[in-house]
N, C-alpha and C positions, 0 to 999 in steps of 0.2 A: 316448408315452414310448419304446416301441421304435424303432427302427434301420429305415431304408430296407431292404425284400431284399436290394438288391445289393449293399449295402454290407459288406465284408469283416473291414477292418481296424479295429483298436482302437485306441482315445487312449492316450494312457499312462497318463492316469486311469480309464479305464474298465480296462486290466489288471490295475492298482496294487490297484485294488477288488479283481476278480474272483480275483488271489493272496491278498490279504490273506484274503477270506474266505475259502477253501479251504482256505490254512495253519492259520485257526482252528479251522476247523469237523475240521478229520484232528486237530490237537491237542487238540481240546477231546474227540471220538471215542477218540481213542486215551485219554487220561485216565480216562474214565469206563471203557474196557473193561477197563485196569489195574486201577484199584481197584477194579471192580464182580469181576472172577476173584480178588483178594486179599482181599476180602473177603466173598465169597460161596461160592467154589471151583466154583461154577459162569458160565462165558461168558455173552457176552451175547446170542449165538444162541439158548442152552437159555434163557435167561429171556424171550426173545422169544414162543419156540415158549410154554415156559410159560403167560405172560401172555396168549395167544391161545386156548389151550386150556381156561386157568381163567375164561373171561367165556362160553363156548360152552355152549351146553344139552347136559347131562349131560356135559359138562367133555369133551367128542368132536368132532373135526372130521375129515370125509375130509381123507385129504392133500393133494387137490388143491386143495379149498377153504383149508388153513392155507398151502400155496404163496401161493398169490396175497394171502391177509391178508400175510402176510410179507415178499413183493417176491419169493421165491427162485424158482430153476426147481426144476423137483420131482425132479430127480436131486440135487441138493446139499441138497434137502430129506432126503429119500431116505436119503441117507449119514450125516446129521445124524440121521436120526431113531432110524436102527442105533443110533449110538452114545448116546444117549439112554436107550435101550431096555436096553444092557445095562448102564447104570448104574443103572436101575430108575425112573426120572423119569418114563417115559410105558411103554408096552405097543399094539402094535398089534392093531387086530381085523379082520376081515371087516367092511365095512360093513353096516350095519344094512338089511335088505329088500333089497341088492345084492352077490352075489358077485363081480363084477367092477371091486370098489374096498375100498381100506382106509379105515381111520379111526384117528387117534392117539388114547388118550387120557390122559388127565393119571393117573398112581398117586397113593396117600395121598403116599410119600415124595416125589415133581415139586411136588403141592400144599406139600408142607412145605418143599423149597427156596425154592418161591417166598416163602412167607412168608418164612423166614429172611433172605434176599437185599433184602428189600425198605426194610428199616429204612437198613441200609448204602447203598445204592444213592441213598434218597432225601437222605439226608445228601450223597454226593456232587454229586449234581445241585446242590445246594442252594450249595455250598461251591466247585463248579468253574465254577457258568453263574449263576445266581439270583446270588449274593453279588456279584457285579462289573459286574450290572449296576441301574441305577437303575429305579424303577419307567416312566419314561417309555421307554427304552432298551429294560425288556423290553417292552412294548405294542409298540415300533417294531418289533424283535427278532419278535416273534409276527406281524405286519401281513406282514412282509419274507417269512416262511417259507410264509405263508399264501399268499401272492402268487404265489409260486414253486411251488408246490405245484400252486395250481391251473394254472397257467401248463403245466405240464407235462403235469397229465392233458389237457386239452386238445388239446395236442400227440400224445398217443396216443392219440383217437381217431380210429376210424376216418374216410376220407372221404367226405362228406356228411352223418357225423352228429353231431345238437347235443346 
């Protein structure tokens, strides 16, 4: 399925695709981060962070460990986490058995947005992605991202290993 190495350039249908998808996927992104801040009052960053910190044993992760569940570098982690912290959502500690790292972790009130945020949020997924598409559409939808997904880690690993 993939494209010779040396080959560069693109069809017009292979472009046609690769905008179309792009344009949906930023509009469909931006959609849900609209309604998900209008109706939650909090980003989709802090419900990131959140939702990663409320599945962690004892609701804790170092921050370098929630960096990388997250995708972010750990300076915009970092910054993100500040601000977090002084709207009471999370608190940082000394890591547990190590002085030389933190750990976030979730407050009663972080736990309580997330719940709050989550009823809303699932209504919109439901109403901007699910609702428009048919049940075969989303299977293909789920195959396509899977595909890409792994396609990628792939591509960052290291060389020679499988």
């Amino acid at each position: 399925m993939s494209q010779p190495k040396g080959r560069t350039a693109l069809t017009r249908t292979e472009l046609d695709s690769w905008r179309v998808f792009i344009e949906a996927t930023e509009d469909l992104r931006t959609a849900l981060a609209g309604r998900f801040q209008a109706d939650s009052g909090i980003s989709t960053g802090d419900y990131r962070v959140l939702l990663e910190l409320s599945e962690a044993p004892d609701r804790r992760l170092r921050s370098s460990h929630l960096a990388d569940a997250i995708g972010w570098d750990r300076s915009r982690l970092s910054h993100h986490l500040g601000r977090m912290e002084k709207r009471g959502l999370i608190r940082r500690e000394a890591a547990t058995g190590d002085n030389r790292g933190a750990e976030a972790v979730l407050t009663d009130e972080g736990r309580d947005a997330l719940r709050r945020s989550s009823v809303p949020h699932f209504h919109a997924i439901r109403e901007l992605f699910l609702d428009a598409l048919t049940p075969e559409q989303l299977a293909a939808a789920r195959d396509i991202a899977e595909t890409l997904r792994d396609h990628l880690a792939g591509l960052r690993k290291e060389p020679g290993e499988r």
